[in-house]
N, C-alpha and C positions, 0 to 999 in steps of 0.2 A: 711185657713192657710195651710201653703205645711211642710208635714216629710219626711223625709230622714228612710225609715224604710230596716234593716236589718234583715233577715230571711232565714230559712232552709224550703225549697221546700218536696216530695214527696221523690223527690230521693237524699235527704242526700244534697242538692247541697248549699252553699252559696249562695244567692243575696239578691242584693239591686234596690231598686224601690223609685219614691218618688210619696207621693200619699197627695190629698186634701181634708183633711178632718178639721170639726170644731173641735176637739180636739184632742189630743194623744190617747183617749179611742176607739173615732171614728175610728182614723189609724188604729190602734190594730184591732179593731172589721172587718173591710175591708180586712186586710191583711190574719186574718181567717178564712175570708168567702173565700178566694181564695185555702183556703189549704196551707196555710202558718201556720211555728212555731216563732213568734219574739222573739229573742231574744236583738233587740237592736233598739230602736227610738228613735228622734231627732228633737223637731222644726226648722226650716227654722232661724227662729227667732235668737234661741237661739246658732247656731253655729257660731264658729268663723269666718270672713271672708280669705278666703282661700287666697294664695300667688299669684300674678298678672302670675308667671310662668306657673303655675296650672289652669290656666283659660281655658273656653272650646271657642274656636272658631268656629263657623258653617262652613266656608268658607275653614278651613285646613281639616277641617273634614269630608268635603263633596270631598275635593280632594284626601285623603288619601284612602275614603273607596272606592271611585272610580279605584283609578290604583287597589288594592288589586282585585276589583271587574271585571278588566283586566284583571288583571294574572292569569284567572283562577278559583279564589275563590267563595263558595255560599256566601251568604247576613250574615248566621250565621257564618259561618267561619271567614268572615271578618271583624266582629263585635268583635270576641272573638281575633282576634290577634291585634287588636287595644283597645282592654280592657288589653289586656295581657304587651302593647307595655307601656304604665303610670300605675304604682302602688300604685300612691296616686295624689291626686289632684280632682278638680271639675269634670275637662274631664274624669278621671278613674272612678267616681261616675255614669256621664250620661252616659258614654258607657256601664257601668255593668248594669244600668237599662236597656238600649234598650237593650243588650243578654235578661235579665232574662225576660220584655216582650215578646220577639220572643219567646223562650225556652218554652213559655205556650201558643204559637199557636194565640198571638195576630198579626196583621198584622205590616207591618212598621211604617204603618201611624198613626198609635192608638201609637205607641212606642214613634215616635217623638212627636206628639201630647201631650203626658203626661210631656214632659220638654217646656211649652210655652218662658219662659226666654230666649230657646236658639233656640228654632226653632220658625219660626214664623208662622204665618196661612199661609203665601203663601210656604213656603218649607212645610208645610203638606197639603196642598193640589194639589201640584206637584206631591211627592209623591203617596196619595193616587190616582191621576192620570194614574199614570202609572202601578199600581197595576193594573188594567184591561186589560192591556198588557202581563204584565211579565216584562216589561221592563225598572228596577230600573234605568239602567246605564244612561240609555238617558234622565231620570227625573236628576241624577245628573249633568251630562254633560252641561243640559239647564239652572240648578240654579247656575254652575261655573260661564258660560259664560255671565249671568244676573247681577251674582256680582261682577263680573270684571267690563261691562259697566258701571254699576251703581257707579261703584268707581273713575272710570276713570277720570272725572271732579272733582271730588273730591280730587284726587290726583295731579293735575294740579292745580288748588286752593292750595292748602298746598306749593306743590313745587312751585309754582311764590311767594308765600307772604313768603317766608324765607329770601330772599334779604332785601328786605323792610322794614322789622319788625326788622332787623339786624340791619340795616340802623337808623331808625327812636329811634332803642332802643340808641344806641352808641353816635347818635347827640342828642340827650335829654339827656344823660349823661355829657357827654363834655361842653353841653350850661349849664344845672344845678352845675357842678363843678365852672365853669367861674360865673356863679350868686350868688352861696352861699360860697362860700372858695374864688375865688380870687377878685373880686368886693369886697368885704368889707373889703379887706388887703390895696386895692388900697386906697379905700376912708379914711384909716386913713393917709395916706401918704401926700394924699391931701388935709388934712383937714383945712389946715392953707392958703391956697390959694384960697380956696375954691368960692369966687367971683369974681377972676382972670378967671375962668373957662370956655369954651366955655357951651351954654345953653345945649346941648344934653349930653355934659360931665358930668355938674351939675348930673343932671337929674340919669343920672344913679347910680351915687357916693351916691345920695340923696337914691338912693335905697338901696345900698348896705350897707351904713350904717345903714338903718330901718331894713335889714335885720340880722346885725349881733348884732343889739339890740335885738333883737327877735326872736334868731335864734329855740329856744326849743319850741317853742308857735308855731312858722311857722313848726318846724319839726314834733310838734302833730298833729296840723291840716291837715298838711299832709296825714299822718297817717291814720288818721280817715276818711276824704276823700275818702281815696281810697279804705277803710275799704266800708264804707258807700255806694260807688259805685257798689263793689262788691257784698255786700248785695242787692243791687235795682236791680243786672241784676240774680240776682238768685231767685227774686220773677215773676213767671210766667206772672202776668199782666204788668209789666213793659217790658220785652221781648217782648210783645207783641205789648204795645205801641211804643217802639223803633222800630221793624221790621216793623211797618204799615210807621212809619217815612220813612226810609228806602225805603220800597215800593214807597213810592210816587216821587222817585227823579226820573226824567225821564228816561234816557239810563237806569242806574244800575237797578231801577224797575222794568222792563222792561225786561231785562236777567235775571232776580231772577225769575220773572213769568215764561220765555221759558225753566229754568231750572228745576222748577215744575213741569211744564206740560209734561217734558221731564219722569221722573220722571214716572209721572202718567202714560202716554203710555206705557212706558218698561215694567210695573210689569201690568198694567190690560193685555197687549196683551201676557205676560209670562202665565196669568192664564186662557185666552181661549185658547190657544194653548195647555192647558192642560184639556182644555174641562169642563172649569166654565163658564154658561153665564156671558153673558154679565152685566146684572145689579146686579149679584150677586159678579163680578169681580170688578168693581167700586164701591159697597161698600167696598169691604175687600181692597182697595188699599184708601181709604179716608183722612185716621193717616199719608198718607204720603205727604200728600199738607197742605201748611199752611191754618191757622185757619178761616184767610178771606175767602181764596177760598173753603172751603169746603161746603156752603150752594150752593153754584154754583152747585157742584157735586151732592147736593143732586136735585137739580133743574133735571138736567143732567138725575141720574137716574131716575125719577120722568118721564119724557119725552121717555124713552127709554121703560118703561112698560107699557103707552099708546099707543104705538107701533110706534115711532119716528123713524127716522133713527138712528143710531148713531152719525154718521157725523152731521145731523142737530141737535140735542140732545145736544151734544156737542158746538157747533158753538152757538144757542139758548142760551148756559148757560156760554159763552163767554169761552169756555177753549177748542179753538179750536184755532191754529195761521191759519192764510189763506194757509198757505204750508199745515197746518195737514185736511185742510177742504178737498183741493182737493186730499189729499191722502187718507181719509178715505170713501171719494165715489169711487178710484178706488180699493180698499178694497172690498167695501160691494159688487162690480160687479164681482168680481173675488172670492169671498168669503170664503177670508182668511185674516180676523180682525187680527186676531192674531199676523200673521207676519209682515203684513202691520202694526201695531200698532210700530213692532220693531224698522223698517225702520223708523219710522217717529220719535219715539226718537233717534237715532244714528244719525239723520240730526239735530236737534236741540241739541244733545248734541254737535257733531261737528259745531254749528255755537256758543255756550257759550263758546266754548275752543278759537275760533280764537277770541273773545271780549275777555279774557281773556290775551293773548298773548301781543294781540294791547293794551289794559290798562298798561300791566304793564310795557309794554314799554315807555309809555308816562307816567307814574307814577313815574317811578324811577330817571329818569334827573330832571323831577322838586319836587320830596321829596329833592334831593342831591342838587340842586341851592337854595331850600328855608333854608335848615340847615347850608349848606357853607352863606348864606347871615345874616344869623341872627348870626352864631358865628364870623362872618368876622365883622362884626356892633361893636359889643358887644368889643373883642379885639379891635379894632380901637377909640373905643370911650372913652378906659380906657387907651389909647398910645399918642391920641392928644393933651395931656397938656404939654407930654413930649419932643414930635414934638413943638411946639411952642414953649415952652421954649428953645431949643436946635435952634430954628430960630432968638429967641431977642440975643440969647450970639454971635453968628456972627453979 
């Protein structure tokens, strides 16, 4: 269990740190042993969740200590005027504990390291990276430019399906108004004609009146349905059964794997480039491939500490495309994995963007011909009694 423990240092100073211990007594006793006085603890548990405003981001945070760390500033200096910069919130919490770490002579990497939530094993072993350097700024600079890439399809994905989802919401409104409000206004109209009716006309009238007998029973079920659906994709084993679905449909399958793998290359060749072997880098990047493909990985590593190439390693445990095969033999000849690992995600993320492009361009004429066809139907079929009768009075 994680505390939020507040405390008086050596020299008079406030800070805060959060530390992992099995109880409050444990905290206490830990923060003592450091030459701390508590005055104030906190389980993780027991505090409120803080305001979405107040939230700590990695990624602003890793750009802000950077310029600071341009202009001139030390690491501690830069630390204390971005604790200084939020007075309250989670980010003023994390950033007061990395001062009050630094402030006792612990390194950076032990500082981020003690907030796992917010930093991950690979931005603290970036970090601790570059501590054999000196040179924080280019450890940051590398985890900007890593989670920009990494976002970049992901941002592309967001922005093409806002059309679509606009689309798809708007015409399933408009068809569900037309089926449950005017269909069953029509069907009383026509009730008395009702075998005068051409058969598709019937048919729908027959609906609309079943519906507006039943309107609160169909509205529960509804309800509940979507209730019930919601429930089934927030149970991990059905996500999981749905995404193997998924997986298997050929093209989409297909770019979902190249965009894993994409994935996998960027963040294993960000962590030899930071001077992780190899098989120790494929493990810490594992949690970021889906669940299928992870025994591959483990295949993978497995082959790489009997002393396999990489490339064959990889290719052997199928999480190689033929582009990344021959990229990662001229890799191992020139012997630099790292960068070559870059290169070969930015080619596969650049070929999941232009499938991207192309889908949703051919996505969106035919979502917009099947919505206009089904409410063009639907109108039409609740208008041609009306058409016909206005053909017998001529």
């Amino acid at each position: 269990m994680q505390f939020n423990v507040h405390a008086i240092d050596a020299q008079q100073q406030v800070i805060a740190l959060r530390l992992e211990a099995a109880g409050e007594a444990d905290a206490r006793g830990q923060a003592e042993q450091r030459g701390l006085t508590v005055f104030s603890i906190e389980s993780r548990r027991s505090m409120p969740r803080l305001h979405r405003a107040g939230g700590f981001k990695t990624s602003l945070f890793s750009i802000e200590l950077l310029s600071l760390l341009e202009a001139g500033l030390n690491l501690v200096e830069a630390l204390q005027t971005l604790a200084e910069k939020d007075t309250t919130g989670e980010r003023q919490q994390v950033v007061s504990g990395l001062v009050a770490s630094i402030s006792r002579g612990e390194p950076f990497s032990k500082a981020v390291a003690a907030f796992p939530e917010h930093f991950s094993p690979l931005y603290v072993a970036t970090i601790k990276a570059s501590e054999r350097t000196g040179n924080v700024k280019e450890a940051l600079s590398r985890f900007i430019a890593y989670h920009d890439e990494l976002d970049k399809v992901k941002k592309k994905v967001v922005s093409a399906s806002i059309y679509p989802a606009i689309l798809m919401i708007v015409g399933t409104l408009v068809l569900g108004f037309l089926m449950f409000y005017v269909v069953p206004r029509f069907a009383g109209v026509y009730e008395d004609m009702h075998n005068t009716l051409p058969l598709f006309s019937r048919l729908l009238l027959s609906f609309g009146s079943f519906i507006g007998r039943h309107s609160y029973f169909l509205f529960s079920a509804f309800i509940l349905g979507v209730g019930s659906f919601a429930w089934a994709l927030s149970r991990p084993n059905v996500r999981s059964a749905v995404m193997q679905r998924i997986w298997q449909l050929p093209a989409l399958g297909e770019r979902m794997k190249t965009y894993q793998l994409a994935r996998l290359y960027r963040t294993a060749g960000m962590l030899m480039r930071a001077g992780i072997p190899a098989v120790r880098a494929l493990e810490m990047v594992q949690d970021l491939l889906a669940s299928h493909l992870r025994p591959q990985l483990v295949r993978a590593r497995s082959l790489i500490g009997e002393g396999h190439a990489m490339s064959a390693a990889l290719g052997a445990a199928g999480l190689a495309t033929p582009v990344a095969a021959r990229m990662l033999t001229v890799g191992e000849r020139s012997g630099d994995m790292g960068r070559m690992l870059g290169e070969i995600a930015r080619f596969h993320d650049d070929e999941v963007a232009r499938f991207i492009d192309w889908f949703t361009r051919a996505f969106e004429p035919v979502l917009m011909a099947v919505l206009g066809v089904a409410i063009g139907l639907v109108v039409v079929l609740m208008y041609m009694p009306i058409f016909e009768l206005a053909g017998n009075i001529k």
